[in-house]
C-alpha positions as CSV (number, residue, x, y, z in Angstrom):
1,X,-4.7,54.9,-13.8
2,X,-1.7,54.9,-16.6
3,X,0.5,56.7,-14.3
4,X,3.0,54.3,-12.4
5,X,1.8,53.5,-9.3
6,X,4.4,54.3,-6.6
7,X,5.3,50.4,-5.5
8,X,6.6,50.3,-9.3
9,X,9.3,53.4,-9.0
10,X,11.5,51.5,-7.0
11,X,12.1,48.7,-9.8
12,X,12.9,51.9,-12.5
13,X,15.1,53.7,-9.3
14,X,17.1,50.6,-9.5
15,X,18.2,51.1,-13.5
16,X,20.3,54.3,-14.5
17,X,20.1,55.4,-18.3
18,X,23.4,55.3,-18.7
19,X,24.3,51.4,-17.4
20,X,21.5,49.9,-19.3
21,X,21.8,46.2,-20.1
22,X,20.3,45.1,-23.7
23,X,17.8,43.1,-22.3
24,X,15.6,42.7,-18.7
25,X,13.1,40.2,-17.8
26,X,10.7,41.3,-15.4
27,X,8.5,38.8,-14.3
28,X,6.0,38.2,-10.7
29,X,2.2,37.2,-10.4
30,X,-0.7,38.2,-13.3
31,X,-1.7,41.7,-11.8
32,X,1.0,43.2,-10.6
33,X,1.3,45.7,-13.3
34,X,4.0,44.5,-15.3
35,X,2.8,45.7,-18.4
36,X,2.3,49.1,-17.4
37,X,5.7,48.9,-16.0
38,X,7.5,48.0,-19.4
39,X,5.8,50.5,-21.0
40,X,6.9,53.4,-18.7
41,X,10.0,51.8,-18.4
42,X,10.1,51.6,-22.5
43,X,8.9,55.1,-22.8
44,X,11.7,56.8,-20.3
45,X,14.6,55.3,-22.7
46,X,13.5,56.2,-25.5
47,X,12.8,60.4,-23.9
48,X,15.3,63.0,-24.1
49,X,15.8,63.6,-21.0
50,X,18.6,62.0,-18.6
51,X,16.2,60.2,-16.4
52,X,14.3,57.2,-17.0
53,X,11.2,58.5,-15.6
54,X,9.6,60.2,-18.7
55,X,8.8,63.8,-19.4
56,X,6.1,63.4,-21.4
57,X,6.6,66.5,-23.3
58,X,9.3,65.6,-25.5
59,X,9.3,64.4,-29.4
60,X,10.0,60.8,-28.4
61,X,7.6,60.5,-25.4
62,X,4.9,62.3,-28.1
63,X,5.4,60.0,-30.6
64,X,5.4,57.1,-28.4
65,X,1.9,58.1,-26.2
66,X,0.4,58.3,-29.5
67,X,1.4,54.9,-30.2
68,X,3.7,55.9,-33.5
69,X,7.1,55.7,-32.6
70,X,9.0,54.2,-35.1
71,X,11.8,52.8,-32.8
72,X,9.2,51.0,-30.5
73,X,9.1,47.6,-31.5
74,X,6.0,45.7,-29.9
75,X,5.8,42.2,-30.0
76,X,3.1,40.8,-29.1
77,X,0.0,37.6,-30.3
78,X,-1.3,38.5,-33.1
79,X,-5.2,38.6,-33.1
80,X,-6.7,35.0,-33.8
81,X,-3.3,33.0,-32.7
82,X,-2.1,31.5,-30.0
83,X,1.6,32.4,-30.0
84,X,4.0,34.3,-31.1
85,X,5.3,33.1,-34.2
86,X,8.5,33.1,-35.9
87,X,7.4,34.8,-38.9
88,X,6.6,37.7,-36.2
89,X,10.3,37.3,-35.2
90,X,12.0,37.5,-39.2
91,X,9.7,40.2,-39.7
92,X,11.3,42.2,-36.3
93,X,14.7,40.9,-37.2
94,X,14.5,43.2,-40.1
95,X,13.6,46.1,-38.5
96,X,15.5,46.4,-35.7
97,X,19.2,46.1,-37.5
98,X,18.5,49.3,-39.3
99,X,19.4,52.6,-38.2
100,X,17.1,54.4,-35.4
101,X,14.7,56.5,-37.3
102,X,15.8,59.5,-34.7
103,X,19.3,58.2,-34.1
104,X,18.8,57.1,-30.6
105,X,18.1,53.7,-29.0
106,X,15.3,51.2,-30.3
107,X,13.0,49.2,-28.2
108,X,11.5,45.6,-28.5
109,X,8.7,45.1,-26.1
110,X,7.8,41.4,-25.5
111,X,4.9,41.1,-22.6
112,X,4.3,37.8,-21.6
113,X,7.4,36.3,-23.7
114,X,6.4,32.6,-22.1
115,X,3.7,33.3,-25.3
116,X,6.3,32.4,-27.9
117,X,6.7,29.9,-29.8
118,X,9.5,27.7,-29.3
119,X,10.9,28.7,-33.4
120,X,10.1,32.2,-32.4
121,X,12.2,31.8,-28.9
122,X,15.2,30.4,-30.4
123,X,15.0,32.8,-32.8
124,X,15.0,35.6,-30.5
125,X,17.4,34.2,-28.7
126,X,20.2,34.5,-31.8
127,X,19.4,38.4,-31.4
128,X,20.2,38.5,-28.0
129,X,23.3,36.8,-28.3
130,X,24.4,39.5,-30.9
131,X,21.6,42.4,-30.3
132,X,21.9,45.3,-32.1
133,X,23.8,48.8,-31.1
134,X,21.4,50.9,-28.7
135,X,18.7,48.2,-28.6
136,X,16.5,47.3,-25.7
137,X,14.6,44.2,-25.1
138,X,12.2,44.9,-22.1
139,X,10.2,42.0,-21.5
140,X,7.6,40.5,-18.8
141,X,6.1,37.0,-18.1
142,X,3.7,35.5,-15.9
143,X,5.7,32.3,-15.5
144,X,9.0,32.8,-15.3
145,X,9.6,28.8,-14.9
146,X,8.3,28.6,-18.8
147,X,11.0,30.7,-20.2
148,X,14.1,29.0,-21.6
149,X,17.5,28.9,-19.7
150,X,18.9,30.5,-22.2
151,X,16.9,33.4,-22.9
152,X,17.2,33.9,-18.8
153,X,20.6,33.7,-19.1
154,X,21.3,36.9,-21.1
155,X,18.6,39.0,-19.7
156,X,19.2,41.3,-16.0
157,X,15.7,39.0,-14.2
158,X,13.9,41.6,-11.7
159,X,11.1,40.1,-10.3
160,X,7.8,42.3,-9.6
161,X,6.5,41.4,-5.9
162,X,3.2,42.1,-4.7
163,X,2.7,45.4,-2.9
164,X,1.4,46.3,0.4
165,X,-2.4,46.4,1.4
166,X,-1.6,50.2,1.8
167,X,-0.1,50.5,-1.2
168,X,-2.9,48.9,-3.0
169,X,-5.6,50.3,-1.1
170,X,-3.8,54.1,-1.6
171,X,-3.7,53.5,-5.4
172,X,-7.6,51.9,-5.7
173,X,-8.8,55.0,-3.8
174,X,-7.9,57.3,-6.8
175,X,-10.9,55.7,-8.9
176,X,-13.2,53.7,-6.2
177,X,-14.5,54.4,-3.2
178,X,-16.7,50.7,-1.9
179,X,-15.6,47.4,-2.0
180,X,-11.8,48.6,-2.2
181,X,-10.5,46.1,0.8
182,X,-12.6,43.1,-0.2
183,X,-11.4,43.2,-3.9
184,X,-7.7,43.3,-2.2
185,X,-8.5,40.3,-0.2
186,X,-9.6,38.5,-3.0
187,X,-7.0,39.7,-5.2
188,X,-4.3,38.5,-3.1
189,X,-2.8,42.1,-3.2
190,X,-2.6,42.0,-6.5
191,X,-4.3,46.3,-7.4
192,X,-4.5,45.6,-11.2
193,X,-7.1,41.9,-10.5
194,X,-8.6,43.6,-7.4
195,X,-9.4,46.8,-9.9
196,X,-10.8,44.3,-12.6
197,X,-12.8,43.0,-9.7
198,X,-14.4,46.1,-9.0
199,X,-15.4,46.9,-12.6
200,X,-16.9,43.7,-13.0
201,X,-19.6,44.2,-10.0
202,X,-17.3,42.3,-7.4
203,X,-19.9,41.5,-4.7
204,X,-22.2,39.9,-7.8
205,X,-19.1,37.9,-9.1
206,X,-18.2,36.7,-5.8
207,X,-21.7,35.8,-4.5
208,X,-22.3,34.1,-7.6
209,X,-19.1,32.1,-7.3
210,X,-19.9,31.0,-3.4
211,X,-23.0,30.2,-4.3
212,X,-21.5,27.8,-7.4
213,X,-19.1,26.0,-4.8
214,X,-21.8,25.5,-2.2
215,X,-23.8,23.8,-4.2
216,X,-21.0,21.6,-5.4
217,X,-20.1,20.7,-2.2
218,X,-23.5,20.2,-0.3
219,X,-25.3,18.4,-3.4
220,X,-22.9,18.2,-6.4
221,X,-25.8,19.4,-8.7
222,X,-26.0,21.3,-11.1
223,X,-22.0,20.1,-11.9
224,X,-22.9,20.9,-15.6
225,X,-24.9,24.0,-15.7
226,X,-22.4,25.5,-13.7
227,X,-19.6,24.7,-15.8
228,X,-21.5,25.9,-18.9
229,X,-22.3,29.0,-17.0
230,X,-18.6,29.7,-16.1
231,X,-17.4,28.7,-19.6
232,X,-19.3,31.8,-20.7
233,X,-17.3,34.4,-18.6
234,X,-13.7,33.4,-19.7
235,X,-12.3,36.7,-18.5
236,X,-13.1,35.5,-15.1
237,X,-12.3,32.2,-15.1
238,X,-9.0,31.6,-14.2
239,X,-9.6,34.0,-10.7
240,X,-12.5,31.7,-9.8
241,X,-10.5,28.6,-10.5
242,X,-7.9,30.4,-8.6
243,X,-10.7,31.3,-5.6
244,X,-11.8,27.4,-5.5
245,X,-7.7,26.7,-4.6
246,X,-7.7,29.6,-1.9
247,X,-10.5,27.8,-0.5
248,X,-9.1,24.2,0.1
249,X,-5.8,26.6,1.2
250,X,-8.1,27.9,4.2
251,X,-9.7,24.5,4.8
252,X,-6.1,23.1,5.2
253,X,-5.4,25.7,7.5
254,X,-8.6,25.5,9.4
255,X,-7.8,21.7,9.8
256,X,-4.1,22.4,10.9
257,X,-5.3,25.1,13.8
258,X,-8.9,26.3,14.8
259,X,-7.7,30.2,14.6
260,X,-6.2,29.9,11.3
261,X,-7.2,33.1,9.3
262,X,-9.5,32.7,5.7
263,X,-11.3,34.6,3.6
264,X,-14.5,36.0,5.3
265,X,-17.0,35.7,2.7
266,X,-15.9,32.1,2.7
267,X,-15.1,31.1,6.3
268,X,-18.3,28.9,6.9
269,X,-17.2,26.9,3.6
270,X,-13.8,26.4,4.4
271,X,-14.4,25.7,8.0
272,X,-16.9,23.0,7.4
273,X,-14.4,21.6,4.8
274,X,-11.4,21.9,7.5
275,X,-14.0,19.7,10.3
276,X,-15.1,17.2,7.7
277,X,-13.0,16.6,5.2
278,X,-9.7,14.3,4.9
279,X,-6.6,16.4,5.2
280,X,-5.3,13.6,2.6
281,X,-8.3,14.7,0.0
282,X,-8.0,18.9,0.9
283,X,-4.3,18.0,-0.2
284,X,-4.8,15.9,-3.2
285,X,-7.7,18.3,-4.2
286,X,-5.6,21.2,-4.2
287,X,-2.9,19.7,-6.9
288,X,-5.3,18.8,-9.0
289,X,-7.3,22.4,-8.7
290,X,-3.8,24.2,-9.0
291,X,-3.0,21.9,-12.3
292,X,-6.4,23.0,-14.0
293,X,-6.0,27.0,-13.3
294,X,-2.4,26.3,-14.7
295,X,-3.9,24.9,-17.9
296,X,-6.3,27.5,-17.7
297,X,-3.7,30.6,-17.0
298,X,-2.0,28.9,-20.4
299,X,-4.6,29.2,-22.6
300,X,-4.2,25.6,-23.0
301,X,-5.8,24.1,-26.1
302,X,-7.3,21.3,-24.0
303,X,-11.1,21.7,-24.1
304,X,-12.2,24.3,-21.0
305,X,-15.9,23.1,-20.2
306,X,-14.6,19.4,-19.9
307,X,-11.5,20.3,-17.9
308,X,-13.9,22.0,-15.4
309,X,-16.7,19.5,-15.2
310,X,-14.3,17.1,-14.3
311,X,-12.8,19.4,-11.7
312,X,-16.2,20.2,-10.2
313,X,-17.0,15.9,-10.5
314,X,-13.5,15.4,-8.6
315,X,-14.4,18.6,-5.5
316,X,-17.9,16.5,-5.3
317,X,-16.2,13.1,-4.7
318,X,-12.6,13.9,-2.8
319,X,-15.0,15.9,-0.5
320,X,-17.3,13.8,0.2
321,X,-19.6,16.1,1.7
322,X,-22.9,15.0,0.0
323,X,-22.2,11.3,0.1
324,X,-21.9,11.7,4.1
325,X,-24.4,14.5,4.8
């Protein structure tokens, strides 16, 4: 699955090779395939050939699928940190104002550039006021409201929207054959989560996490076991913070209009919720929910296992469920 899928050749159909702006900012949803998209994108500048979709045959597109290009410029969080620092920056800054190494264009790939830290942004931004001849800056980020004004400012913006169920379902088929519409579903369309999903045993995952809630919300045992237990799968716990705030969405819903669609593994949850609950509480819950799987998404240095136990301690007591069954 390195090829690009076909709802990103639209955003490359949109460039030309020979119009290129020094710098573009793509930025949607985790999952989308933004990465692989910079990469491809990164890779077709730097080929020989006229179009931006590369050949994969050439010298350049050699050097850079073996990962040793020398004008490819990959900034990124160093192992063990947190952001990317400004020492990372003055080290680039060095580089990249020499000559090309094959006397063509240079690229600086920044995924997730909301990652930075704010020395390292400012710094970057000085290049981009005054980048250097035949450089590219192709960049991505999660949170496009996190990125300074500035840096916006001077980049083209192209934002990555999430593609059809077709689209999705067409490019899941190529490596899985079960479970390919549910892990959509619970991806919100987003193919690169809903293929994670289906290498992490997705029906174990998510019967494990409806489980979790139920408890919660029928008892509110077990509050700190569970949040131990999630603690322990990092990798998946953003998407299950992120499953607990689709299912107050569907509650809301349920409350607003008896036909409302949810999530089907979920309906008797969110139904329940939508008869019993407050509207008031489904509302207040769902800030609060949403402000934890922002921390989360962060990497925020705030201490996880507390953040959630006090999450799972507020969905026991906005709910009410146990205190009134």
């Amino acid at each position: 699955m390195n090829k690009l899928p076909s709802w990103q050749k639209k955003y490359i159909d949109l460039l030309s090779k020979d119009g290129l702006h020094h710098a573009y900012l793509f930025f949607g949803r985790d999952g989308l395939g933004k990465r692989l998209l910079l990469s491809n994108l990164s890779q077709g500048i730097l080929c020989e050939h006229t179009s931006l979709f590369p050949c994969g045959k050439c010298q350049n597109c050699k050097l850079f699928l073996s990962r040793n290009h020398p004008d490819l410029h990959n900034l990124s969080i160093e192992e063990g940190k947190k952001n990317i620092s400004i020492a990372q920056v003055i080290d680039l800054r060095e580089k990249i104002y020499e000559s090309s190494f094959l006397g063509k264009s240079k690229i600086i790939l920044i995924p997730n550039i909301e990652s930075m830290s704010r020395d390292a942004s400012d710094s970057i931004l000085k290049i981009l006021e005054e980048p250097p001849k035949d450089t590219f800056f192709i960049m991505s980020s999660n949170f496009i409201h996190l990125i300074p004004s500035t840096i916006r400012s001077r980049s083209v913006e192209m934002e990555i929207k999430k593609p059809s169920i077709e689209e999705c379902r067409e490019w899941l088929s190529e490596s899985y054959s079960e479970n390919i519409d549910l892990a959509i579903e619970l991806a919100d369309n987003r193919p690169f989560i809903a293929k994670d999903l289906l290498e992490l045993n997705l029906l174990e995952l998510r019967s494990s996490f409806i489980k979790d809630i139920s408890g919660i919300i029928k008892s509110g045992k077990d509050i700190v076991n569970i949040s131990e237990n999630w603690n322990k799968e990092l990798e998946t716990l953003p998407l299950k913070i992120e499953w607990m705030s689709c299912i107050l969405v569907d509650a809301i819903k349920h409350n607003a209009t008896q036909n409302a669609e949810v999530v089907s593994d979920s309906e008797n949850i969110t139904r329940y919720l939508g008869e019993k609950s407050d509207i008031f509480n489904l509302h207040l819950l769902l800030n609060k929910t949403n402000k934890i799987w922002n921390l989360f998404s962060n990497d925020s240095n705030l201490r996880k296992d507390y953040q959630l136990q006090s999450l799972f301690v507020e969905w026991e007591r906005e709910l009410g469920i146990s205190i009134s069954s």
